[in-house]
Each structure stands twice: as C-alpha cells, then as structure tokens.
C-alpha positions as CSV (number, residue, x, y, z in Angstrom):
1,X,10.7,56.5,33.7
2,X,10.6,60.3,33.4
3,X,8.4,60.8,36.1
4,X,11.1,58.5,38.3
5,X,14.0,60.4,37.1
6,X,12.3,63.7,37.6
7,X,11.7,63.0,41.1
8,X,15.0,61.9,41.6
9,X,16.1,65.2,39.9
10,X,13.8,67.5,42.6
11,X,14.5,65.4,45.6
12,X,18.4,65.8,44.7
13,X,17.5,69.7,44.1
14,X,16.0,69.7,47.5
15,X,18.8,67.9,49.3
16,X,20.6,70.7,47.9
17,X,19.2,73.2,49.7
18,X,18.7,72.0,52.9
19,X,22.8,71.3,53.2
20,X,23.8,74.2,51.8
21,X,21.4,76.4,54.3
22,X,22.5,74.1,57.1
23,X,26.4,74.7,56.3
24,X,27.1,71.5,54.5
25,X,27.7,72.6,51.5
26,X,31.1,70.3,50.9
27,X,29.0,68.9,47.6
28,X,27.2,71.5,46.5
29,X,28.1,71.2,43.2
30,X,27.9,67.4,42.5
31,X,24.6,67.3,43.6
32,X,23.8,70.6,41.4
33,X,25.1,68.1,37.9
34,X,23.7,65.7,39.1
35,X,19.8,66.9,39.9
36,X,20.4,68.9,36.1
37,X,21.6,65.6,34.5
38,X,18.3,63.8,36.4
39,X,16.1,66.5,34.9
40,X,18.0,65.9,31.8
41,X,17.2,62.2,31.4
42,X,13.3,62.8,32.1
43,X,13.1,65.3,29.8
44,X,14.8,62.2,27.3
45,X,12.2,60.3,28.3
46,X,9.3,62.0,27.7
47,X,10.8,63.0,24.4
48,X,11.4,59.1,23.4
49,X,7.5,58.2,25.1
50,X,6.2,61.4,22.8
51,X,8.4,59.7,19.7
52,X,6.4,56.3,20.0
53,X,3.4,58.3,19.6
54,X,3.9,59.9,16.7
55,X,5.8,56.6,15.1
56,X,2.2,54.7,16.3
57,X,-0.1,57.6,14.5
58,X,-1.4,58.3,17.8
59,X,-3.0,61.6,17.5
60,X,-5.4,61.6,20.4
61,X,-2.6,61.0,22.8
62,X,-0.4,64.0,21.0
63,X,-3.8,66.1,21.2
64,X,-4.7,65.2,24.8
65,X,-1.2,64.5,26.6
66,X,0.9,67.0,24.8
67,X,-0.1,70.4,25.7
68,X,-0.6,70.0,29.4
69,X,2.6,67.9,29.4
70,X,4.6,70.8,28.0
71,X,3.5,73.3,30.1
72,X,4.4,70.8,32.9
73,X,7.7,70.0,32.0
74,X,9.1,73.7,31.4
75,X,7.7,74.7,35.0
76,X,9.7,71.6,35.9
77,X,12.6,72.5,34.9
78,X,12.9,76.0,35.3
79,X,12.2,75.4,39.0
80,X,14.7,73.3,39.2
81,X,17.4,75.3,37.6
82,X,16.2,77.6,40.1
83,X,16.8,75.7,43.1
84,X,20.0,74.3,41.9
85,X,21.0,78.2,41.1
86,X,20.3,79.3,44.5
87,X,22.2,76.2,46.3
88,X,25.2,77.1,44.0
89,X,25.1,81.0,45.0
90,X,25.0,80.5,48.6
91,X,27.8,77.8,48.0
92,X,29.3,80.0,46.5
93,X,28.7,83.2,48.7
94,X,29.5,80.7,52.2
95,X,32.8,79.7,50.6
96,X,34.0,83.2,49.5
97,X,33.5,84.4,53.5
C-alpha cells in the first residue's frame, strides 16, 4: 500500500510540473495537497507495516528492512516537497506577472 500511494504521490508531483512549466497552472495547488497528502499516507503505511513487526517480535525484518527503508523514505519525501515547492513558486511567480 505505501509503495502504491507513494507513486501516486510522485506521479501527482510530476504532473505538477509539467502543467505548471507548460502554463497550466489553474491547479497548482490542489495537486501540491494532494501529492503531500499521498506521501503522507505511505509514510502511514509503512509506519503501521513497521508496527506489525515489532507487535510480531520480528527482529530480523526490523534489522534488515529498517535502515535501508529509512533512508529511502526521507529521500522520498524531501524530493517530493521539493518538486511540489518548485511547482508552487512558479505558480506563484506566473500568477504574480
């Protein structure tokens, strides 16, 4: 489920960009809420999938999957706010001409 979400929440991102650069930028910010609350729900999701874990006793999985999974998700995300900061600034720069 977080790996569907988060997709959602880049493909969204990257929508997001390619109107605004092309000059339709009408809902700029829409789609910026709506790729953050996307990102928002996978991060949920891992969080609950990491939960079960740790309810189980799996430690392996915590050991193994944890780490790289971390690392993963903050790039994730701070790319993200990233793309959805740029959209909004050009929305916002196109809009103020």
């Amino acid at each position: 489920m977080g790996l569907f979400t988060g997709g959602i929440a880049f493909i969204i991102a990257i929508i997001n960009l390619i109107l605004v650069f092309t000059g339709k930028h009408k809902h700029c910010n829409i789609l910026a809420f709506l790729s953050l609350s996307s990102g928002l729900l996978a991060m949920l999701s891992e969080y609950v999938l990491i939960n079960g874990w740790v309810q189980a006793g799996d430690i392996s999985a915590l050991m193994d999957v944890v780490p790289t999974m971390n690392n993963i998700l903050i790039t994730a995300v701070c790319i993200g706010v990233v793309f959805n900061a740029i959209a909004v600034f050009v929305n916002y720069k196109k809009l103020k001409k």
